[in-house]
Phi, psi and omega in degrees: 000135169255119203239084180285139187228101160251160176212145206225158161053173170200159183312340148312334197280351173296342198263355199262326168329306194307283180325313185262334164302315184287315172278015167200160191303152173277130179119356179240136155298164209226140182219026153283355180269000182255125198230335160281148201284134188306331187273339220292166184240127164239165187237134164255147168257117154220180206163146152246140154232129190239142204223111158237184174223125189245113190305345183210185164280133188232143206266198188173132198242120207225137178237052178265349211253145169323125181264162202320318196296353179272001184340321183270326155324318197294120141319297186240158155280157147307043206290156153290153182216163186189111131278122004273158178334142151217140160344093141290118200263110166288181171151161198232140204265199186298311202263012156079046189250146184279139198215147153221130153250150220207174192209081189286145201246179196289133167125228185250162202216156145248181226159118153201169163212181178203098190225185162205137193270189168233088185258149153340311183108347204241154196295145178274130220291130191283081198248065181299002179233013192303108180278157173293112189272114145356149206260337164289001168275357188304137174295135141347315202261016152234004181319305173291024194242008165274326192284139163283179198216189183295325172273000204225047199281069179309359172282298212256008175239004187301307199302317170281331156349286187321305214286317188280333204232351214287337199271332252250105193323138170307163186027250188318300205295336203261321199307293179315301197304336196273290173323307185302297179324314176285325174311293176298351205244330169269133168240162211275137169205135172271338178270015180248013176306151160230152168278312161330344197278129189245186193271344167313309194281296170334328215246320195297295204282320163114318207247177165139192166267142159031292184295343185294305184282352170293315168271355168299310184281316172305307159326321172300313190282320192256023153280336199237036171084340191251135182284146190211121163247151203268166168174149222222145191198186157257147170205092193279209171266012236261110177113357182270139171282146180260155043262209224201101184258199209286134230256150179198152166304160181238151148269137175211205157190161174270157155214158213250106177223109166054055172073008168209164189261141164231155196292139160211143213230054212284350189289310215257339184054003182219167189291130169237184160245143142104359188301125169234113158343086155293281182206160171246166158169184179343288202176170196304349177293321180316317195254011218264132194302001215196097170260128154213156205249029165201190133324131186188146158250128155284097171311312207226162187195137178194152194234116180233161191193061207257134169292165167200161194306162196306131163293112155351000000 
């Protein structure tokens, strides 16, 4: 049996919802909850522990480690730790995401890390004039990120695209017009995630998490030519008004504007600091944090992404 476990968002993100539909026009972005100053250097703490309990020995395919591009960022490194000790095998997968594999043995296991990063401070960038490259201009290495996928079926969702997006300026502007429209079409519920749920289901239903709305709009951008890939992370509080709920990986996804990918945030609608990178690819089958290969429960599950003072 195969079992994929992902988990997306927290209960925070209703209150931040609230906040940004009431204080801004729709179709704009909004950088009034970002309160930290563009030059300030902030320090992150992130780290997780995942605690399962397993009936036999079971193998597991793990997408925990900080990707290669904050490298120059990491303060402590992210080593994986596993109680009790196990092998760990590294390797790096198609889309070139940092990986481990391990065979957790019968009973119980943790999994945690602990690191810190370094961020800039400053909100992530806004390219209102970034254009739409035509597809024969597309760099090779993003072609697939047009095609649909397991979570991403543009065959049933190509028509309304067209019907919906088609008056909407080429490139920043139709990408953005695609966030909003999803921002507004889905709420947000953390107790209705599912894994099974696809940007179909999603779009149908009204309702999800993080991942939901990441793959609608990505579904949407490669009905319309732009290539968009999924991608899993830490995402704190940093510049945000509280209160302030219980920390979880986020979903979000890039999309390919005016020769580089940019960060978009259809959960959440506005430039946030402070985002740090796990992995990317096709859609959550690709990123899932935690691939296993028996029966297991996950006991325990916890996220951390706290800002914190300068290291010694």
């Amino acid at each position: 049996m195969s079992v994929i476990i992902v988990r997306w968002g927290s209960g925070k993100f209703c209150y931040r919802e609230k906040l940004h539909r009431g204080s801004t026009a729709e179709g704009r972005l909004s950088r009034v909850s970002i309160s930290v100053k563009a030059s300030d250097t902030i320090y992150i703490k992130v780290g997780y522990e995942l605690i399962y309990d397993c009936p036999q020995p079971t193998p597991m395919l793990l997408m925990l480690n900080i990707h290669y591009s904050h490298a120059y960022e990491i303060v402590k490194p992210d080593h994986l730790v596993t109680s009790p000790p196990v092998m760990i095998t590294p390797y790096r997968d198609g889309f070139g995401n940092w990986c481990s594999r391990i065979e957790a043995p019968a009973g119980r296991t943790r999994i945690s890390t602990s690191a810190v990063i370094r961020s800039t401070g400053i909100a992530e960038p806004v390219a209102l004039t970034a254009r739409q490259h035509p597809v024969w201009e597309l760099p090779e290495d993003t072609l697939i990120y047009l095609l649909g996928s397991r979570y991403c079926e543009t065959d049933l969702l190509s028509d309304f695209a067209w019907k919906q997006f088609s008056n909407t300026p080429l490139g920043w502007p139709r990408v953005q017009a695609i966030c909003d429209f999803v921002h507004h079409h889905i709420k947000f519920d953390y107790t209705q995630a599912r894994p099974t749920r696809t940007a179909v289901g999603a779009f149908n239903e009204r309702i999800g998490v993080c991942r939901d709305y990441a793959h609608l709009a990505i579904a949407f951008c490669r009905c319309l030519n732009i290539p968009a890939r999924y991608c899993t992370g830490y995402l704190g509080d940093v510049g945000m008004p509280p209160p302030y709920g219980l920390m979880d990986f986020a979903g979000w996804f890039e999309a390919f504007l005016g020769g580089q990918w940019y960060v978009f945030d259809p959960r959440n609608n506005t430039s946030r600091i402070g985002r740090v990178l796990i992995a990317r690819g096709r859609d959550a089958v690709d990123v899932a944090i935690s691939t296993t290969f028996g029966p297991n429960t996950l006991a325990s599950f916890n996220v951390i992404c706290d800002e914190v003072p300068q290291p010694n």
